[in-house]
Structures are given as C-alpha cells and as structure tokens.
ZABA-22782 format. One record per residue (C-alpha): residue in three letters; x, y, z; residue number from 0. Coordinates in steps of 0.5 Angstrom, whole numbers, padded with zeros to 4 digits. Layout:
<rs>
+---------+-------+-------+-------+-----+
| residuo |     u |     v |     w | num |
+---------+-------+-------+-------+-----+
|     ALA |     X |     Y |     Z | NUM |
...
+---------+-------+-------+-------+-----+
</rs>
This chain:
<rs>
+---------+-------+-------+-------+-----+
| residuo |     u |     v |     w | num |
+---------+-------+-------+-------+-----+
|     UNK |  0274 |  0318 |  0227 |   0 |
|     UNK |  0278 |  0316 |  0233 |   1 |
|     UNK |  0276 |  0311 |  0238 |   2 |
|     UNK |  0275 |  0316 |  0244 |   3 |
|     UNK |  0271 |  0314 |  0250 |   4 |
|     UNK |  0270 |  0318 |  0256 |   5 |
|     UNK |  0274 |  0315 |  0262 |   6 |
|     UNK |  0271 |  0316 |  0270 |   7 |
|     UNK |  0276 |  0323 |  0271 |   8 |
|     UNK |  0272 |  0326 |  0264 |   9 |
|     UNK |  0277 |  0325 |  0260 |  10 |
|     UNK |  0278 |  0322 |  0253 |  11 |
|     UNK |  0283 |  0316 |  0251 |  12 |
|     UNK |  0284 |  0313 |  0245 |  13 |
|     UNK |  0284 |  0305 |  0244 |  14 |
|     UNK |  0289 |  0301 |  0242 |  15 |
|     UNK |  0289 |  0293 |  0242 |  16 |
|     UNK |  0296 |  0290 |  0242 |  17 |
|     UNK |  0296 |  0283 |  0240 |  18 |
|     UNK |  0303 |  0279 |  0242 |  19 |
|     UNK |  0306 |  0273 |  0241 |  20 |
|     UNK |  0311 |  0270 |  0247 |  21 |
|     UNK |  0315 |  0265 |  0249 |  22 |
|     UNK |  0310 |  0260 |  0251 |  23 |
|     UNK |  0314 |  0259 |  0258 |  24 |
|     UNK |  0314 |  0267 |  0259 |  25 |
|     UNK |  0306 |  0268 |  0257 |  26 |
|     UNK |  0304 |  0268 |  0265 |  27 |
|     UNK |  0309 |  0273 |  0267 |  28 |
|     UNK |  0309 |  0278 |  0261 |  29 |
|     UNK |  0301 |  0278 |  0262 |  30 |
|     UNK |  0302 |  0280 |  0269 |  31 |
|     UNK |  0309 |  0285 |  0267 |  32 |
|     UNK |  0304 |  0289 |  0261 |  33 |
|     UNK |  0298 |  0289 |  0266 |  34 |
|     UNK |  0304 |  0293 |  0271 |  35 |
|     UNK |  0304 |  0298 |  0264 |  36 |
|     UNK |  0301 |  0305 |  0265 |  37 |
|     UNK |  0296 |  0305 |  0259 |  38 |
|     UNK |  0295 |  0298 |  0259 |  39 |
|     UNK |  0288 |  0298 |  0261 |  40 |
|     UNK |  0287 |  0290 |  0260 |  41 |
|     UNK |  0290 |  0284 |  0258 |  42 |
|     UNK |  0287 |  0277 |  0255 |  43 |
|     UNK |  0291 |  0270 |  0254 |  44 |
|     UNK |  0288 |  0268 |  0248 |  45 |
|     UNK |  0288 |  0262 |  0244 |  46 |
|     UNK |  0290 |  0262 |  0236 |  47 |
|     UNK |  0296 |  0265 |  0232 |  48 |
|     UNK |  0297 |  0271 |  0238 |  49 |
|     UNK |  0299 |  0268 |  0246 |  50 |
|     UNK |  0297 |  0275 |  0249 |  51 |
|     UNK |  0291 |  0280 |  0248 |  52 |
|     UNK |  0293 |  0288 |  0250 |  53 |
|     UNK |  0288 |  0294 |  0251 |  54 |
|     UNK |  0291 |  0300 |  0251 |  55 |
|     UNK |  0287 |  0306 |  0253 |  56 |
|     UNK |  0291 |  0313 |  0253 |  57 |
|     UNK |  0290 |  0320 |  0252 |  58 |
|     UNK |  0294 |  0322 |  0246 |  59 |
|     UNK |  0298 |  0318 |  0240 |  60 |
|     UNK |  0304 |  0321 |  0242 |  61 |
|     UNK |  0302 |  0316 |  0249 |  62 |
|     UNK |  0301 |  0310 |  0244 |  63 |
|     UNK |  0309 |  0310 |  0241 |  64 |
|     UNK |  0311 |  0311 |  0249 |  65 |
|     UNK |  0309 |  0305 |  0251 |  66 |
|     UNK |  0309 |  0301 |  0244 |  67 |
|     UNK |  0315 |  0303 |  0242 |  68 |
|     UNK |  0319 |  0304 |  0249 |  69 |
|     UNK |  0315 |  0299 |  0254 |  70 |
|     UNK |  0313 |  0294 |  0251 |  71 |
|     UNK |  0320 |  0291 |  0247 |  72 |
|     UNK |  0323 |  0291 |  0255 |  73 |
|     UNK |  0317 |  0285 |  0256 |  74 |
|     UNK |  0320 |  0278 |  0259 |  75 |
|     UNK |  0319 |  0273 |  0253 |  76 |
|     UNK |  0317 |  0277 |  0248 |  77 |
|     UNK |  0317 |  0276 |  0241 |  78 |
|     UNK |  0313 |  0280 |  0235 |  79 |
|     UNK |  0306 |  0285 |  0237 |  80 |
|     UNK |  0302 |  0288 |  0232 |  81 |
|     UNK |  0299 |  0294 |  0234 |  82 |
|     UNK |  0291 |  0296 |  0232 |  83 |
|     UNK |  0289 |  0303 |  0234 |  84 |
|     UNK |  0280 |  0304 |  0234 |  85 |
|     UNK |  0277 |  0308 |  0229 |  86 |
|     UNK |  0270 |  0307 |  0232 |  87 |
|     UNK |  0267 |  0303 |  0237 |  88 |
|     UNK |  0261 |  0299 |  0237 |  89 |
|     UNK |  0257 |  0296 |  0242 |  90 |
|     UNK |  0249 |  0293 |  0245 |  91 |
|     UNK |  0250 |  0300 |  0249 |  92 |
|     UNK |  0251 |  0304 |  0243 |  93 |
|     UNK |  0246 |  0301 |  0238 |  94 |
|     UNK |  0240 |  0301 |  0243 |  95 |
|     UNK |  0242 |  0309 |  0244 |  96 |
|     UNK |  0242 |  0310 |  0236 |  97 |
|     UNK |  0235 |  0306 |  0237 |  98 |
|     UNK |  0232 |  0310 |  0242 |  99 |
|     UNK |  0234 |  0318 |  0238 | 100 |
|     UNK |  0232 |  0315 |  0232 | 101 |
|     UNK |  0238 |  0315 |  0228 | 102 |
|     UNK |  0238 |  0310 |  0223 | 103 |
+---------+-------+-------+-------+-----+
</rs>
C-alpha cells in the first residue's frame, strides 16, 4: 500500500522522504534551493549522518524520478541522497479514527 493522502485541492500524492548529505557551508542554501523545488513539500536541517531532511509529496511516481533524478543532483553543495518513498503513514489522528469505528 502506497502513502496517499488527501491534499486541500483533493487530489492524492504519494510521499517521498529525501535524506541529503551537503557540504556543511552549502546546508543553508541548499535548504532554501530544495524548499524552491516544486513537490518538495518541506525540509528539516537534521543532526546525525544526514544535513538535510526533504518531504516530497507528488501525485505520481513518474513526479518522484523528475525531481530526484533531475532536480536534486543541480542543488548547490550536494553530495549523496537516499531516497524513502512511504507505503503506509501512521499518525495519533489516524489511530484514534481506528478507535472510534472499532477497527483493531
């Protein structure tokens, strides 16, 4: 099962969670460079083995290749990515609507 959840317009999108590794004098304008990315829904500066957390959110795969693969290796500064496309989303909001129909 794919990661869809409903955007304001409707529509469904499929959510890919980007994790970048930057040249560390590079990581504030890459952020702001990747948030400019159409998909790119968010990005977090993180600590730990990865500088920089991306949430992409697109309507079709096809969409997760275009801006992986073509708009992300033209970012100033970076170096490597692994990228995590969702299956299935989990959330406080989602468990308590499970509690309330009786699902288990």
């Amino acid at each position: 099962m794919v990661v869809e959840r409903s955007a304001i317009s409707g529509a469904r999108v499929i959510t890919t969670i980007v994790l970048c590794r930057v040249e560390p004098s590079q990581i504030p304008k890459a952020a702001r460079v990747l948030a400019g990315v159409e998909g790119v829904d968010e990005v977090y500066s993180v600590s730990g083995e990865w500088d920089l957390v991306a949430l992409v959110r697109v309507p079709q795969y096809e969409d997760i290749a275009r801006v992986v693969t073509e708009v992300f290796p033209k970012v100033p500064g970076l170096q490597r990515t692994q990228t995590l496309t969702a299956f299935r989303a989990y959330s406080k909001k989602d468990l308590q609507q499970a509690w309330d129909i009786g699902v288990e």
